[in-house]
C-alpha positions in Angstrom: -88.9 29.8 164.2 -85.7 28.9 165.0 -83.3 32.5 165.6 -80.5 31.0 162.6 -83.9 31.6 160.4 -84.6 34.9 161.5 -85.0 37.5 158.2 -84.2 34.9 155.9 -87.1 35.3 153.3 -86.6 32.8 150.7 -84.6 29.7 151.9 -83.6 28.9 147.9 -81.4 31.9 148.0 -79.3 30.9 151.7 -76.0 32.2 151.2 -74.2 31.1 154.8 -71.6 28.5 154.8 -70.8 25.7 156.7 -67.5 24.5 156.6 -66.6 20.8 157.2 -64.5 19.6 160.1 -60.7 19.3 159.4 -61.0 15.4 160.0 -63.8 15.2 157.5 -62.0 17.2 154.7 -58.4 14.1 155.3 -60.9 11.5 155.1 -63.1 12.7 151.7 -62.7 11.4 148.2 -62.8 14.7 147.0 -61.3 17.8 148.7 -60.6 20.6 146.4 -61.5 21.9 143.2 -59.5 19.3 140.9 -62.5 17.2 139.6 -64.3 20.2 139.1 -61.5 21.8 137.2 -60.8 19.3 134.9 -64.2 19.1 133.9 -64.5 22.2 133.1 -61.2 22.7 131.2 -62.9 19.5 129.0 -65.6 17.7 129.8 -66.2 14.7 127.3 -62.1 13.8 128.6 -63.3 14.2 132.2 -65.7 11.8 131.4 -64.2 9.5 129.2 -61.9 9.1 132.5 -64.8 8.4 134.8 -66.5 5.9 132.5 -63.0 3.7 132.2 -62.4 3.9 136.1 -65.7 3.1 137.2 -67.2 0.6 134.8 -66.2 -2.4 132.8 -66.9 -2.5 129.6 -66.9 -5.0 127.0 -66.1 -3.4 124.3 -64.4 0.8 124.2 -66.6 3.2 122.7 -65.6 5.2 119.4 -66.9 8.7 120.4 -67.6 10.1 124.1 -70.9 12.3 122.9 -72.0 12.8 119.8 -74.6 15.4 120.2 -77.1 16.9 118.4 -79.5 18.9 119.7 -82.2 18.3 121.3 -80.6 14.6 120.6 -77.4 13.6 122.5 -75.7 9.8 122.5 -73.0 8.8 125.0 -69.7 6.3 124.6 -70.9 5.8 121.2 -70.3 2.2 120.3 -69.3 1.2 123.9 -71.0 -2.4 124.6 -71.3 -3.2 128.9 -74.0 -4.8 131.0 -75.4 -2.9 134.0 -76.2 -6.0 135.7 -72.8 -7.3 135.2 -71.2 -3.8 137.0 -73.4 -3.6 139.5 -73.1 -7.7 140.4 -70.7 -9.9 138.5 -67.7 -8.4 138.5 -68.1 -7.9 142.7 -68.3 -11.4 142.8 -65.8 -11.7 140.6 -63.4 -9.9 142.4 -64.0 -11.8 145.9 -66.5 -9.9 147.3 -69.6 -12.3 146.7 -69.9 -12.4 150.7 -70.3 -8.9 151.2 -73.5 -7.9 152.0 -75.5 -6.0 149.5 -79.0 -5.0 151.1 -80.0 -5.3 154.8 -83.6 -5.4 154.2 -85.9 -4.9 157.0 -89.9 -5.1 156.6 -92.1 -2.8 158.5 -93.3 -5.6 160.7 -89.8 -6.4 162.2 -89.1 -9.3 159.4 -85.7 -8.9 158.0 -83.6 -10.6 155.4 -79.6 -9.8 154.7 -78.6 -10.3 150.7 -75.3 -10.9 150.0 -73.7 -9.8 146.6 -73.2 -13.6 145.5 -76.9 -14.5 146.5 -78.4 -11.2 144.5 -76.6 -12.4 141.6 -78.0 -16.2 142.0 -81.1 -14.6 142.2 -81.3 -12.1 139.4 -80.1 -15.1 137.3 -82.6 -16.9 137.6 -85.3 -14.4 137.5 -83.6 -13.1 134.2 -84.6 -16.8 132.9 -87.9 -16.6 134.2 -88.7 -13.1 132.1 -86.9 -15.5 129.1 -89.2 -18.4 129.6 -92.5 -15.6 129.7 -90.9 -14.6 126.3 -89.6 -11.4 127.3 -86.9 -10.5 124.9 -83.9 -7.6 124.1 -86.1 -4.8 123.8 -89.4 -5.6 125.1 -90.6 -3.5 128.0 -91.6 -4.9 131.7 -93.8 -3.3 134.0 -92.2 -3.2 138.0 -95.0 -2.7 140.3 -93.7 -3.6 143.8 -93.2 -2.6 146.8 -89.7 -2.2 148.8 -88.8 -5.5 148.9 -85.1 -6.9 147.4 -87.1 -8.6 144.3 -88.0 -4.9 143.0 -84.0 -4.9 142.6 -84.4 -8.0 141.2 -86.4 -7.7 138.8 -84.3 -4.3 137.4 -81.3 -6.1 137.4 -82.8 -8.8 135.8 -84.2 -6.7 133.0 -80.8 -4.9 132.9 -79.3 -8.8 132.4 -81.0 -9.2 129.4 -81.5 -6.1 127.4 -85.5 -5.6 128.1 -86.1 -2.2 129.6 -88.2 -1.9 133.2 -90.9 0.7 133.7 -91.1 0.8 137.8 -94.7 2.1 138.7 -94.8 3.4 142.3 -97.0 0.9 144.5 -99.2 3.6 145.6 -100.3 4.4 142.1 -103.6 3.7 141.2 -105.3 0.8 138.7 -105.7 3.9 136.0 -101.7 5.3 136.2 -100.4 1.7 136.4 -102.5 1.1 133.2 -101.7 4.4 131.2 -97.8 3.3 131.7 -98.1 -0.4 130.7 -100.1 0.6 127.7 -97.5 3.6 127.0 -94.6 1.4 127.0 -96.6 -1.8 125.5 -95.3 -4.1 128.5 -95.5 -7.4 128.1 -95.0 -8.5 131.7 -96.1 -6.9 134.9 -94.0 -8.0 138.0 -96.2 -7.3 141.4 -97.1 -8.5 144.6 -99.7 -9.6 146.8 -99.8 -6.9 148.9 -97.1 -4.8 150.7 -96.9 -3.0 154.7 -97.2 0.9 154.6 -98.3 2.6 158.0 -99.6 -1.1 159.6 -101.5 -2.0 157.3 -101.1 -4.4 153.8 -102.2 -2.1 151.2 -103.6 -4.3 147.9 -101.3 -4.4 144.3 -102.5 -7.4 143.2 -106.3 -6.5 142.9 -105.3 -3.1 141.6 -102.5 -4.5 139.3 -106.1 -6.9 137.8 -108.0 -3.6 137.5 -105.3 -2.0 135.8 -104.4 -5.0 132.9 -108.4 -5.3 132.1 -107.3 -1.6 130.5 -104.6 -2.8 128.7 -103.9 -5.3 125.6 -100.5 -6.0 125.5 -99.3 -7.9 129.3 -99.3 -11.7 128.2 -97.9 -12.6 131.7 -98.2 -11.3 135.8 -95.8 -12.5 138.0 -96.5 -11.8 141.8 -94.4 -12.0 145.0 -96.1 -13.5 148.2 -95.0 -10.7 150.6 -98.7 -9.1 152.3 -99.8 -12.7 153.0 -103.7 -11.7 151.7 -105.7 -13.6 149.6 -105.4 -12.5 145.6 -106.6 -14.0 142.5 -104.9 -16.1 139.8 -105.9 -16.0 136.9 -104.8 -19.6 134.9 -102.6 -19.3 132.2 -101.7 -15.5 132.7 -100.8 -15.0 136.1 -97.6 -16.8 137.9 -96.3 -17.1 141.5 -92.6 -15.7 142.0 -91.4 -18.3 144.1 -92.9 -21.2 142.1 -91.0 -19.8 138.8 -88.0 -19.6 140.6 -87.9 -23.3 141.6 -87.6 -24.3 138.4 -85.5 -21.2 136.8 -82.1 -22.6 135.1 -79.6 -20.5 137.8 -77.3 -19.6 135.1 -77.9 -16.1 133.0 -74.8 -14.5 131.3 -74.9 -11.0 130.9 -75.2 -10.1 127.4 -73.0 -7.0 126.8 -75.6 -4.1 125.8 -75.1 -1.0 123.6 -73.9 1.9 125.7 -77.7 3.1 124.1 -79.6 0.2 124.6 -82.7 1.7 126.3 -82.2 0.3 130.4 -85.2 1.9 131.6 -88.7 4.4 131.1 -89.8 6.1 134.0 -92.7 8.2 133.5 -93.7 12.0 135.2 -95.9 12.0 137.7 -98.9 13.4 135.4 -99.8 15.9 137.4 -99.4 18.3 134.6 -100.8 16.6 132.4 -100.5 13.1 130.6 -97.6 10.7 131.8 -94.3 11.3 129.8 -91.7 8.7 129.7 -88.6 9.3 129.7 -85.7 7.3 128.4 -82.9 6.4 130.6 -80.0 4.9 128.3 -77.2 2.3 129.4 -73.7 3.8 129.1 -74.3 7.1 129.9 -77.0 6.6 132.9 -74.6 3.8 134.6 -71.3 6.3 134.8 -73.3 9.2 135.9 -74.7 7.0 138.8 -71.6 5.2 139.7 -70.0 8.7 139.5 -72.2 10.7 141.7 -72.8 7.8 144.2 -68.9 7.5 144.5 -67.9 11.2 144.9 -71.1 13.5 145.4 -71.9 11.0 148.6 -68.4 10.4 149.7 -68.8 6.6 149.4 -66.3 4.8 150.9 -67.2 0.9 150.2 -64.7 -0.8 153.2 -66.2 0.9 156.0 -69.7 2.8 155.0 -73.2 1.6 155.2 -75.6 3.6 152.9 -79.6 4.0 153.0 -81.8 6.2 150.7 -84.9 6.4 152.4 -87.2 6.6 148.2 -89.1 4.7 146.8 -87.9 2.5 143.9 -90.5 4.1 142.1 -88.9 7.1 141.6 -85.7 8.2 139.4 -83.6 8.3 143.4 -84.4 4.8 144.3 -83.9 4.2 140.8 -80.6 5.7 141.2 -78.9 5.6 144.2 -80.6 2.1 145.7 -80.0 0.2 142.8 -77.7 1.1 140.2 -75.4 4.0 141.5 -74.6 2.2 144.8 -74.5 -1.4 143.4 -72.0 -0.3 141.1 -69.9 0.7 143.6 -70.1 -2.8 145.5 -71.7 -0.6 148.5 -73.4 -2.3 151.5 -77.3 -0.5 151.8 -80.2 -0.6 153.7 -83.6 -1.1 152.3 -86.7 -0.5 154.4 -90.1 -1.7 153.3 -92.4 0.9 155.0 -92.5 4.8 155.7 -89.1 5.6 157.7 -91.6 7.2 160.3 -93.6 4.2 161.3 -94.4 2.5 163.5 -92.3 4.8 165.9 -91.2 8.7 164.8 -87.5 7.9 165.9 -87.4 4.2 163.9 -85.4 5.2 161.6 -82.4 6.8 164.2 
């Protein structure tokens, strides 16, 4: 055991403190106790401020919580578009060349997405869902694995006011079915196959053994990423790529009530049955774009951010997608385990 560790018997309760170098303190956002005052002194002001600074909106909200116990709404009649904060108004600004993922696969293949070419993309793949008849409201299924269209296919959900229920690609046929028929989805986005550990592991044939459990998915779309062999099923099931040749490349963002439902993401079920829960517009976005900006320091001129989850769970929901492409920040996104095929690949 290291000697620091010596007598220490429950690490939850360390009390030593590290202080941070004098050139880190000049250099952070945040470097006193101001933030944290005001937000004690009054909290629904402290974050009225943060929603107006962070986020456009399309129309100001009337109340900044209403809340009700067990029951709570946020920026109540607010209207903004997550998919337009976290893309549009980037581009908007100038920034459309700036690079918004640097993807790398686990078999060395890499791809670099710019702001201006994610937005092209989620545009069309927002018409796409349209043309499968998804609509403001319905629920899509995400089962992917770390590849830039998982982001697309959020942001694209975001676009248009459907919700996304992200299964984890290592999920079985059963979990993957107990969700969709949960949230009644009526599109399941997967792939082929996707690289863990050297191997393709299968999503496709799982993703068929999970919808023969369910009655509601009219449509499957799949990526072509593992390369293997799957099945199509006529009439139901659609390539990614093939949609997207013909996909009309413009998508306005429809402005969204601050509590439109964005998202469902569902427990792990471990204790029991699945439970979904909701993940609202307004008040999700500004605690993301918040927390991303201050709580990691971001600064977006010089830093270059990776969160090493899964999409599939509330962080890569959180600060891979919408807390860091809110902030217009340059990521990394790795398809495999960080510690594979080398233990020092990710260093």
């Amino acid at each position: 055991m290291n000697e620091d560790l010596n007598g220490i018997e429950a690490l939850s309760y360390e009390q030593r403190k590290f202080a941070p170098s004098s050139d880190f303190v000049a250099n952070a956002l945040v470097s006193d106790e101001s933030m944290y005052s005001e937000a004690s002194a009054d909290h629904e002001k402290f974050w009225d401020r943060q929603a107006r600074e962070l986020l456009d909106w399309n129309e100001p909200w009337t109340q900044v919580c209403e809340w009700d116990l067990p029951y709570s709404e946020w920026f109540v009649g607010g209207k903004l578009n997550v998919s337009f904060n976290c893309l549009d108004r980037h581009v908007i600004a100038g920034n459309g060349s700036k690079v918004a993922f640097f993807w790398e696969g686990e078999p060395g293949d890499s791809r670099v997405v710019t702001y201006s070419e994610l937005l092209d993309e989620v545009q069309k793949f927002a018409n796409v869902l349209k043309s499968l008849g998804v609509e403001k409201g319905d629920r899509v299924n995400i089962y992917l694995p770390m590849i830039p269209e998982a982001a697309v296919a959020m942001l694209a959900c975001a676009r248009i006011g459907a919700a996304h229920s992200v299964v984890f690609g290592g999920f079985s046929s059963q979990a993957l079915a107990d969700r969709i028929n949960d949230a009644e989805a009526k599109v399941l986005i997967t792939a082929d196959g996707g690289w863990r550990r050297g191997e393709v592991f299968p999503l496709k044939s799982q993703a068929d053994d999970a919808v023969k459990l369910t009655s509601t998915i009219k449509h499957v779309v799949v990526v072509k990423r593992g390369g293997n062999d799957v099945a199509m099923q006529t009439g139901r099931d659609h390539w990614y790529h093939e949609l997207m040749e013909n996909a009309d490349a413009v998508c306005p963002a429809e402005p969204m009530d601050s509590e439109q439902l964005l998202f469902l993401l569902y427990t792990s079920g471990t204790t029991g049955k699945p439970k979904g829960i909701m993940h609202t517009t307004g008040g999700y976005l500004t605690h993301v774009a918040y927390t991303f900006k201050y709580v990691f320091d971001h600064k977006p001129e010089t830093d270059i951010f990776w969160c090493t989850a899964d999409v599939g769970w509330v962080t890569g929901h959180s600060y891979i997608v919408y807390g860091p492409l809110a902030n217009g920040a340059t990521q990394v996104m790795y398809e495999g385990v960080p510690n594979f095929p080398a233990n020092d690949r990710m260093w």
